[in-house]
PDB file of N, H, CA, C and O in Angstrom:
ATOM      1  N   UNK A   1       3.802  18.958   1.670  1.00  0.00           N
ATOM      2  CA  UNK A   1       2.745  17.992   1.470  1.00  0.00           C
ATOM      3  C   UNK A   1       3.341  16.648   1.036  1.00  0.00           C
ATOM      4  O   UNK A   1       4.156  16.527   0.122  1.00  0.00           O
ATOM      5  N   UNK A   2       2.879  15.707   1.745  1.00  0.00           N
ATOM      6  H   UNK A   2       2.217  15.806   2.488  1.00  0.00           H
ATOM      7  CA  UNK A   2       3.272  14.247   1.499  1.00  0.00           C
ATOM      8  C   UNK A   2       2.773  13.588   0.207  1.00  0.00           C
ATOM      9  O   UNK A   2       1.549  13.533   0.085  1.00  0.00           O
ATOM     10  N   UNK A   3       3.463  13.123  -0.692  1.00  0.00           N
ATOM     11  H   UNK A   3       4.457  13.167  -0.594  1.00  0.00           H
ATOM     12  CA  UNK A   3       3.134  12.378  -2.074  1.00  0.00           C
ATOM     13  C   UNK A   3       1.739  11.298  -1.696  1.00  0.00           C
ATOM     14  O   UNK A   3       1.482  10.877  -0.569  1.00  0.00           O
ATOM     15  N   UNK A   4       1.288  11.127  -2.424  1.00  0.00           N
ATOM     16  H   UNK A   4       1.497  11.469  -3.340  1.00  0.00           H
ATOM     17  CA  UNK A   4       0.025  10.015  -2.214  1.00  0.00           C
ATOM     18  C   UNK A   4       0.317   8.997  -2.757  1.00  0.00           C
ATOM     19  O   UNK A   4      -0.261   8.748  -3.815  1.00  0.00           O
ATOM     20  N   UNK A   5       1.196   8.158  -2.298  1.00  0.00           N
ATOM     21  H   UNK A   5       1.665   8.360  -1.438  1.00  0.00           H
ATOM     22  CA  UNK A   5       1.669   6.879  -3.004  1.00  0.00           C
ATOM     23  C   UNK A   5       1.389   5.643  -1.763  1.00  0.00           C
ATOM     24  O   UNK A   5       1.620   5.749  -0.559  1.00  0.00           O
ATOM     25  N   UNK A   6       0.861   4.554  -2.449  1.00  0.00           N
ATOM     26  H   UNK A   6       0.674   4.468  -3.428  1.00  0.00           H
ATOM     27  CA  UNK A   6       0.918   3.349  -1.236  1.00  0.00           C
ATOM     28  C   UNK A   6       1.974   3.703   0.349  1.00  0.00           C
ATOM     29  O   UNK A   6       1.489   3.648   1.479  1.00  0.00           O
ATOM     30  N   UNK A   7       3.226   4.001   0.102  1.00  0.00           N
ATOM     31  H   UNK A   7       3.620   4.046  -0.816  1.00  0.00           H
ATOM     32  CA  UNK A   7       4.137   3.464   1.536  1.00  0.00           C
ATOM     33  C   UNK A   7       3.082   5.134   2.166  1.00  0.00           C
ATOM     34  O   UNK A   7       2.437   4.738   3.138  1.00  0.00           O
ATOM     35  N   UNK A   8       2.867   6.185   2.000  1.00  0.00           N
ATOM     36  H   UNK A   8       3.391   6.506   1.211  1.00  0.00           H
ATOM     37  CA  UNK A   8       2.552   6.780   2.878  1.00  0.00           C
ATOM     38  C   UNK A   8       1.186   6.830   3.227  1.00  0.00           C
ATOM     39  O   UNK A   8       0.771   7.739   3.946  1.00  0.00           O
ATOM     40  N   UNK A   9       0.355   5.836   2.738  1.00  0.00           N
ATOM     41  H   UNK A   9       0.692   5.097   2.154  1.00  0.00           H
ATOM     42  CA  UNK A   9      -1.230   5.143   2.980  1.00  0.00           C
ATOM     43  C   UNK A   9      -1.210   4.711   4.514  1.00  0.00           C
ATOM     44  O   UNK A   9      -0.356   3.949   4.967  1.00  0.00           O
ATOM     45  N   UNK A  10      -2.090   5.194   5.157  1.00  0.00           N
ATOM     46  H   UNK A  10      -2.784   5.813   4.788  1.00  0.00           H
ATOM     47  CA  UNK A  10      -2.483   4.445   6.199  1.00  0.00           C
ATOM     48  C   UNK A  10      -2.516   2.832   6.290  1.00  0.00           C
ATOM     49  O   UNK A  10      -2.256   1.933   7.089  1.00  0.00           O
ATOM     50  N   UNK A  11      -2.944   3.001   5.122  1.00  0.00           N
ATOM     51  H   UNK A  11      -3.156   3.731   4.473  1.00  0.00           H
ATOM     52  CA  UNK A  11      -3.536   1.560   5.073  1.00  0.00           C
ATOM     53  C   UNK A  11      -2.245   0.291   4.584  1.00  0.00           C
ATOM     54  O   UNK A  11      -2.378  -0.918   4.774  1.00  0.00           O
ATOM     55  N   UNK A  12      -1.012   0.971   3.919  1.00  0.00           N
ATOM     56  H   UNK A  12      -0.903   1.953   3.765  1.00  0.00           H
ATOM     57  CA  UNK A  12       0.041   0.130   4.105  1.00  0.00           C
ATOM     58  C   UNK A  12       0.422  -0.458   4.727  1.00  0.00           C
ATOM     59  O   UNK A  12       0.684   0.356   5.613  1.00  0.00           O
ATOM     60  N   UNK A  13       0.858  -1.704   5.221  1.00  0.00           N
ATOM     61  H   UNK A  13       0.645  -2.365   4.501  1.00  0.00           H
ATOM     62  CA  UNK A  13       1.228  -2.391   6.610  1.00  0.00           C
ATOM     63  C   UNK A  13       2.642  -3.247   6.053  1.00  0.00           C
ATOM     64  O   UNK A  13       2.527  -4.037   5.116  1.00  0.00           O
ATOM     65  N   UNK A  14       3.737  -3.052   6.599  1.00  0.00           N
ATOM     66  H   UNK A  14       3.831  -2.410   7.360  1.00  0.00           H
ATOM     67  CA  UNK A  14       4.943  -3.522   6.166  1.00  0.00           C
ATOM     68  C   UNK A  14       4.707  -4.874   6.885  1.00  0.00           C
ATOM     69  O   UNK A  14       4.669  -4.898   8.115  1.00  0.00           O
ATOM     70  N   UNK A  15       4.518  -6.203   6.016  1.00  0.00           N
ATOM     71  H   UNK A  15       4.548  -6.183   5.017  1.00  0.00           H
ATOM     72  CA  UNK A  15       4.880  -7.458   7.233  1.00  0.00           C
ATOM     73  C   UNK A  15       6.055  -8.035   7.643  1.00  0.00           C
ATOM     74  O   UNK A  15       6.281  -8.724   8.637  1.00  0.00           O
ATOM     75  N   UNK A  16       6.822  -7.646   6.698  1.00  0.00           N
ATOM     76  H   UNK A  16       6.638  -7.087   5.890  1.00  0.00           H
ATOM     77  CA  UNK A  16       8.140  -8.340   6.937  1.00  0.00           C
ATOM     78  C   UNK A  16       9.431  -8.326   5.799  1.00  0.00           C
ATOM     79  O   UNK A  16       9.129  -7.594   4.856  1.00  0.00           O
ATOM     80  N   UNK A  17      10.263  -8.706   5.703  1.00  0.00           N
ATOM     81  H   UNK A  17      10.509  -9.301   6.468  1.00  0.00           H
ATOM     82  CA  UNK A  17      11.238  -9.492   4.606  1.00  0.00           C
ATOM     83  C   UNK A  17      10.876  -8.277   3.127  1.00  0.00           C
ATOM     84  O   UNK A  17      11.029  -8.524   1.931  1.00  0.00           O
ATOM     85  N   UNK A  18      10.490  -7.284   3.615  1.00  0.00           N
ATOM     86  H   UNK A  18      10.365  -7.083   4.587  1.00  0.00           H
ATOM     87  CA  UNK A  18      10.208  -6.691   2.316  1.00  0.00           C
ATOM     88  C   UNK A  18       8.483  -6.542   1.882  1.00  0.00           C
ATOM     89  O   UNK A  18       7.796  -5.861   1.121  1.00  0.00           O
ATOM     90  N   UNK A  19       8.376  -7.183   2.469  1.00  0.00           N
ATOM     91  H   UNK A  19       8.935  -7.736   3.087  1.00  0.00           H
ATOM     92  CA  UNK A  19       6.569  -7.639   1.846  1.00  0.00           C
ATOM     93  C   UNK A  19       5.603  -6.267   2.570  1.00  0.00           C
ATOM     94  O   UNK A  19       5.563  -5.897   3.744  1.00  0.00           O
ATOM     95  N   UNK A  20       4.953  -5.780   1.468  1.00  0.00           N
ATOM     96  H   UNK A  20       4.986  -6.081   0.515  1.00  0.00           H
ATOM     97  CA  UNK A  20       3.851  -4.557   2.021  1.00  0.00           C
ATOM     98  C   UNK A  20       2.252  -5.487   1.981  1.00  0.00           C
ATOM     99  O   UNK A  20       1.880  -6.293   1.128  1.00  0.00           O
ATOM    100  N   UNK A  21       1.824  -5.208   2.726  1.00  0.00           N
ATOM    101  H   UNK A  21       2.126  -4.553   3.418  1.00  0.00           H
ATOM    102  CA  UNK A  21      -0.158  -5.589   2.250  1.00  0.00           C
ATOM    103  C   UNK A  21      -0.541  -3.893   2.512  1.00  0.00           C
ATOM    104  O   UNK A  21       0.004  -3.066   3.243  1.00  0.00           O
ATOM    105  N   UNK A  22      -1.554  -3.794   1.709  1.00  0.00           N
ATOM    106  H   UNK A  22      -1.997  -4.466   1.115  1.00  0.00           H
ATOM    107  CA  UNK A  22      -2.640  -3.113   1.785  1.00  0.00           C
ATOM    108  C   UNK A  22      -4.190  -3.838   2.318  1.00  0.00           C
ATOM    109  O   UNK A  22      -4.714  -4.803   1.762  1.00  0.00           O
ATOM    110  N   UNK A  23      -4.650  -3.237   3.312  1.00  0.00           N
ATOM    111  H   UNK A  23      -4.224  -2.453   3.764  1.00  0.00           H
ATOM    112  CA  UNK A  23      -5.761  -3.705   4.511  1.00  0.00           C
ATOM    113  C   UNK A  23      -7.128  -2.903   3.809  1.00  0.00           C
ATOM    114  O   UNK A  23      -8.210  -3.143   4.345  1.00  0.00           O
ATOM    115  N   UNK A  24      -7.114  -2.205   2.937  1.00  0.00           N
ATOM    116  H   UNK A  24      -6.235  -2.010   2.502  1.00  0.00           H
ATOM    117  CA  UNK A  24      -7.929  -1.130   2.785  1.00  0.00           C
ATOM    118  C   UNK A  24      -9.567  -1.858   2.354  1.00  0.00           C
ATOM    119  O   UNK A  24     -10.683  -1.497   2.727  1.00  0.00           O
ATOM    120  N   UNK A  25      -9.181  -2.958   1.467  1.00  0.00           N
ATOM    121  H   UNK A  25      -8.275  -3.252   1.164  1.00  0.00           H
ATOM    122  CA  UNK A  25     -10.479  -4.068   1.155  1.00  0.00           C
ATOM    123  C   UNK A  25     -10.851  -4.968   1.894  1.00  0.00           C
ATOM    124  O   UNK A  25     -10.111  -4.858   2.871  1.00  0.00           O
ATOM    125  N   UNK A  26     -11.600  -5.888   2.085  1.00  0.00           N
ATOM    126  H   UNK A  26     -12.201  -5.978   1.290  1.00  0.00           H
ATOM    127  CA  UNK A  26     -11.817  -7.104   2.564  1.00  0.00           C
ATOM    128  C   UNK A  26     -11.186  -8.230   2.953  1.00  0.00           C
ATOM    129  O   UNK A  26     -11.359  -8.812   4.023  1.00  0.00           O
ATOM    130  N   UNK A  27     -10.147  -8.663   1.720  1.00  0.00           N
ATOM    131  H   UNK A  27     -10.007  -8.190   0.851  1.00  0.00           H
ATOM    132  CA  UNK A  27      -9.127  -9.023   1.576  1.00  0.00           C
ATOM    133  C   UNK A  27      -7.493  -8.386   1.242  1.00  0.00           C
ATOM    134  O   UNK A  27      -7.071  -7.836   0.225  1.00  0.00           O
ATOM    135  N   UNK A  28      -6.807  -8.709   2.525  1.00  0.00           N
ATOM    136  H   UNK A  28      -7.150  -9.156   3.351  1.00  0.00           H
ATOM    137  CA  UNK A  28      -5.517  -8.036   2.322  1.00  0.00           C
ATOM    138  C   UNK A  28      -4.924  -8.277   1.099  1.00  0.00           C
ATOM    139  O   UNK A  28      -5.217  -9.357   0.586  1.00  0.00           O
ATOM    140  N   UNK A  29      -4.025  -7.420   0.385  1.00  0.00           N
ATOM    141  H   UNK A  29      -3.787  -6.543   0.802  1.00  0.00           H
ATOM    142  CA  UNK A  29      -3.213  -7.082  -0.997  1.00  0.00           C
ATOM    143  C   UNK A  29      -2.351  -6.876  -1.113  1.00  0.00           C
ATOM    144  O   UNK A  29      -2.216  -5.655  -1.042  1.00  0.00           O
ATOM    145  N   UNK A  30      -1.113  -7.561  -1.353  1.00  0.00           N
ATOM    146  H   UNK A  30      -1.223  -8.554  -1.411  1.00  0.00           H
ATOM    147  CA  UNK A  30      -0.203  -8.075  -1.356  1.00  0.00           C
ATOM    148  C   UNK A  30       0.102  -6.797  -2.669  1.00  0.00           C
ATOM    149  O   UNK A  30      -0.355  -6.807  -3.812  1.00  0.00           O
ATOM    150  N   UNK A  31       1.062  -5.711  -2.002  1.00  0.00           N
ATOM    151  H   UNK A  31       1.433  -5.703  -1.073  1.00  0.00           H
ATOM    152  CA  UNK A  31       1.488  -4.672  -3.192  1.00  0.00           C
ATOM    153  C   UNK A  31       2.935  -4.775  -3.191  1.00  0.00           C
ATOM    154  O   UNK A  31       3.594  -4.784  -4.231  1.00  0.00           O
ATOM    155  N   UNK A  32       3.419  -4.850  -2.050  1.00  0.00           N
ATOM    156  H   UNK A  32       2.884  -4.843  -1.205  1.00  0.00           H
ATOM    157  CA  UNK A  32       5.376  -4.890  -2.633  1.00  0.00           C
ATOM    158  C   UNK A  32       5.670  -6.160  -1.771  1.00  0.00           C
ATOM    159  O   UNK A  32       5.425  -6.617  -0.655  1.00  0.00           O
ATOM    160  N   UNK A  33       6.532  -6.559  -3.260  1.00  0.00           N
ATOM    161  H   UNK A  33       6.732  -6.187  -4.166  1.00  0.00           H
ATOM    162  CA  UNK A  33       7.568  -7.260  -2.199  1.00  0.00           C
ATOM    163  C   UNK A  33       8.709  -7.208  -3.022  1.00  0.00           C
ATOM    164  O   UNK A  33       8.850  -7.148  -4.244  1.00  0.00           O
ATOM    165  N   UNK A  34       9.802  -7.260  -1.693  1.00  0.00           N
ATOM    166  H   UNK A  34       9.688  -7.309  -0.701  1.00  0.00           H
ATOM    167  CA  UNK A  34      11.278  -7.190  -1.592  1.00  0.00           C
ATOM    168  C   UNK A  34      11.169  -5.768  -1.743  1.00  0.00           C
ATOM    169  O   UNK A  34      11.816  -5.316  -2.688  1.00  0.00           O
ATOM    170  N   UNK A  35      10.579  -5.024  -1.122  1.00  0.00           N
ATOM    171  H   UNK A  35      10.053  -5.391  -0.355  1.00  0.00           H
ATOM    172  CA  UNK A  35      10.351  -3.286  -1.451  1.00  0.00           C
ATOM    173  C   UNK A  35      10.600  -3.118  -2.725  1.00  0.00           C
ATOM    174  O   UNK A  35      11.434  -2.348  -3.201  1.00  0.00           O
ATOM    175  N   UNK A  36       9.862  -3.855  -3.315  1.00  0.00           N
ATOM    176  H   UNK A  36       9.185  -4.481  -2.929  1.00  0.00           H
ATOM    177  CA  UNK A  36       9.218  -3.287  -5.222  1.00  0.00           C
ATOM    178  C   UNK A  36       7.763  -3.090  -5.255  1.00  0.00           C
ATOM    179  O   UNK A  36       6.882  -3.883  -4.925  1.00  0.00           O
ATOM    180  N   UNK A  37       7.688  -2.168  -5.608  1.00  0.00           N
ATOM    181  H   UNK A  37       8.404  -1.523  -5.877  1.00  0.00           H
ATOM    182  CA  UNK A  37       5.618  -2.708  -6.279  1.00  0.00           C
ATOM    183  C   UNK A  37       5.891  -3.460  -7.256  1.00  0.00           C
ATOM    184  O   UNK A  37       6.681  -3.560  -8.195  1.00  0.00           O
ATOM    185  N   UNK A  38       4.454  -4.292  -6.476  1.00  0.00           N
ATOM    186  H   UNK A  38       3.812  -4.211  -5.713  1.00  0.00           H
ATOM    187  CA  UNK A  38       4.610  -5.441  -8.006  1.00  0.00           C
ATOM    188  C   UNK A  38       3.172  -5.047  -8.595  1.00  0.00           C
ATOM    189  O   UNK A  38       2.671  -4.008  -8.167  1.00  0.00           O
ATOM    190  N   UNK A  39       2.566  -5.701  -9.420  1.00  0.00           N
ATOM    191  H   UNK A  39       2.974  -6.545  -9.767  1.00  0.00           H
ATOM    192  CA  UNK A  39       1.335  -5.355  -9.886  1.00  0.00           C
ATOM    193  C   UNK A  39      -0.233  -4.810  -9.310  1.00  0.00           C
ATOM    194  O   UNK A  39      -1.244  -4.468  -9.924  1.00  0.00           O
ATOM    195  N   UNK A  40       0.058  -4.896  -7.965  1.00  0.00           N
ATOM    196  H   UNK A  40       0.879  -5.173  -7.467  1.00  0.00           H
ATOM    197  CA  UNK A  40      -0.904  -4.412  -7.024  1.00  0.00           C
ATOM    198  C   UNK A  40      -0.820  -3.068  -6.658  1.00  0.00           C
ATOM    199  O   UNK A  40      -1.667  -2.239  -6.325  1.00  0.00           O
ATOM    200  N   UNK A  41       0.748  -3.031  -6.833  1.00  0.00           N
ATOM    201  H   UNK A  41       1.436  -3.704  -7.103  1.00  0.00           H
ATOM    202  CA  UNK A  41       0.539  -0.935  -6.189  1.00  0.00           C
ATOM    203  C   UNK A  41      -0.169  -0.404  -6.648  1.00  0.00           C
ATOM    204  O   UNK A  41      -0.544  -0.795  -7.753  1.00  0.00           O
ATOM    205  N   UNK A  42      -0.656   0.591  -6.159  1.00  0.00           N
ATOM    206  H   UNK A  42      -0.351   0.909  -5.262  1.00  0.00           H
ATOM    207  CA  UNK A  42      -1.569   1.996  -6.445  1.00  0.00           C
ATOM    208  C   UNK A  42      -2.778   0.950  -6.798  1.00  0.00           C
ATOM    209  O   UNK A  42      -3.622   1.541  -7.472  1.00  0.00           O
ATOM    210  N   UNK A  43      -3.145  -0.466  -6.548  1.00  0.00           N
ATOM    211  H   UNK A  43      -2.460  -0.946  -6.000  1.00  0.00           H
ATOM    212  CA  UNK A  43      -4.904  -0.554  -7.198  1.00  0.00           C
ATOM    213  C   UNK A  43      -5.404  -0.015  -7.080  1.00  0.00           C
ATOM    214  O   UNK A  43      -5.840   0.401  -8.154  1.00  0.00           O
ATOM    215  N   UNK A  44      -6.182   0.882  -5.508  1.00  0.00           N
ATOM    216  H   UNK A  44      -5.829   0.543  -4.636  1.00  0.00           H
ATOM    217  CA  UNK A  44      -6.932   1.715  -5.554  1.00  0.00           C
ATOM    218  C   UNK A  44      -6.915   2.945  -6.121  1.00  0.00           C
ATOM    219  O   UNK A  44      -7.932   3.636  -6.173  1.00  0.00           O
ATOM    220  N   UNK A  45      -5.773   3.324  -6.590  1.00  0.00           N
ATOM    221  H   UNK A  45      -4.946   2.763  -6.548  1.00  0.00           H
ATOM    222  CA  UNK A  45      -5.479   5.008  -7.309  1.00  0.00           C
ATOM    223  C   UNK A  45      -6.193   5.990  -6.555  1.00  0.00           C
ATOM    224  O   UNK A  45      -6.780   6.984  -6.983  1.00  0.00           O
ATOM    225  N   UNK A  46      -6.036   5.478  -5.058  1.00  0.00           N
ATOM    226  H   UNK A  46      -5.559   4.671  -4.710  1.00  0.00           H
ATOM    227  CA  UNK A  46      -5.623   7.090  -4.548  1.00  0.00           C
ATOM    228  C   UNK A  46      -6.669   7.318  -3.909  1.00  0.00           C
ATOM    229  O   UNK A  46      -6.778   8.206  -3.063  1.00  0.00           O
ATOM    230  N   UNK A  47      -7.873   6.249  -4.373  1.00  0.00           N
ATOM    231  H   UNK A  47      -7.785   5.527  -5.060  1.00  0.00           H
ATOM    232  CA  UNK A  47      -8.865   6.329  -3.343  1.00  0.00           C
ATOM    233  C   UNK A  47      -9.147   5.614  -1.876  1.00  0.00           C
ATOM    234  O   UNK A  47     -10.213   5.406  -1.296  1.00  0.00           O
ATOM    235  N   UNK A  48      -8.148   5.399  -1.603  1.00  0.00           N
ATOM    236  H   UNK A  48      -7.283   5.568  -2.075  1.00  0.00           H
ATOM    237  CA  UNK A  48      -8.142   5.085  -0.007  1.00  0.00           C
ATOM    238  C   UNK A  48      -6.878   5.423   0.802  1.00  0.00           C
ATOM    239  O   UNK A  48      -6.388   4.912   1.809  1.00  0.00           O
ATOM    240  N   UNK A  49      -6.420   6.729  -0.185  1.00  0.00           N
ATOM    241  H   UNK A  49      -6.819   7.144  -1.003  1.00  0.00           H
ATOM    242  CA  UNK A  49      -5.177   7.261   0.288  1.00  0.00           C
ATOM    243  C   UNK A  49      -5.970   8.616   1.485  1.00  0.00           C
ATOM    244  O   UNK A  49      -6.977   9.210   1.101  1.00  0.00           O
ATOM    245  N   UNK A  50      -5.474   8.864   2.588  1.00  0.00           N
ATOM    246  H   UNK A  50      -4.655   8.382   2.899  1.00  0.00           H
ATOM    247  CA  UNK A  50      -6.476   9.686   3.244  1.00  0.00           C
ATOM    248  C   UNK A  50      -5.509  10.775   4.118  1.00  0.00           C
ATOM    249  O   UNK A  50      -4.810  10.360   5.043  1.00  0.00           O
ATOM    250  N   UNK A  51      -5.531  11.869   3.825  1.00  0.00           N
ATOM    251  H   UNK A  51      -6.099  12.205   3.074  1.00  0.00           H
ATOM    252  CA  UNK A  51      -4.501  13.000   4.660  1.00  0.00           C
ATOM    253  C   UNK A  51      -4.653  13.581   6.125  1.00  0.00           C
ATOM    254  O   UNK A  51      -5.728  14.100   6.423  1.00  0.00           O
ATOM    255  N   UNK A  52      -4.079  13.545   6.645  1.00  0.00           N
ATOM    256  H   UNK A  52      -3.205  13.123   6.402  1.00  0.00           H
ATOM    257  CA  UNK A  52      -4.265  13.456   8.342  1.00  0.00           C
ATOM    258  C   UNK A  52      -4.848  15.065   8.717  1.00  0.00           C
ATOM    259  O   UNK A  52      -5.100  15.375   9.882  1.00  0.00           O
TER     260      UNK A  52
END
C-alpha cells in the first residue's frame, strides 16, 4: 500500500525546477519547492488524497 503523502496525490503536479502545485482547490498551491515541502504540504490532510 502506497503512503498518503502529497507526491503520491493525484492531484500533485510537478511544474518544474523543483516546484510541486497541488490542483485539488480552486486555486493552485504551491506545496514544494526545490523538492522540500514548504508550509503548504499536506493542507488538505489527506482529504483529497484518493486510492486507485
Amino acid at each position: 500500500m502506497e503512503d498518503k503523502t502529497c507526491v503520491n496525490c493525484e492531484h500533485c503536479i510537478y511544474i518544474g525546477e523543483g516546484y510541486y502545485i497541488c490542483d485539488a482547490s480552486d486555486e493552485p498551491i504551491l506545496i514544494m519547492e526545490e523538492h522540500a515541502p514548504n508550509e503548504n504540504y499536506w493542507h488538505c490532510a489527506g482529504t483529497d488524497w484518493e486510492e486507485e
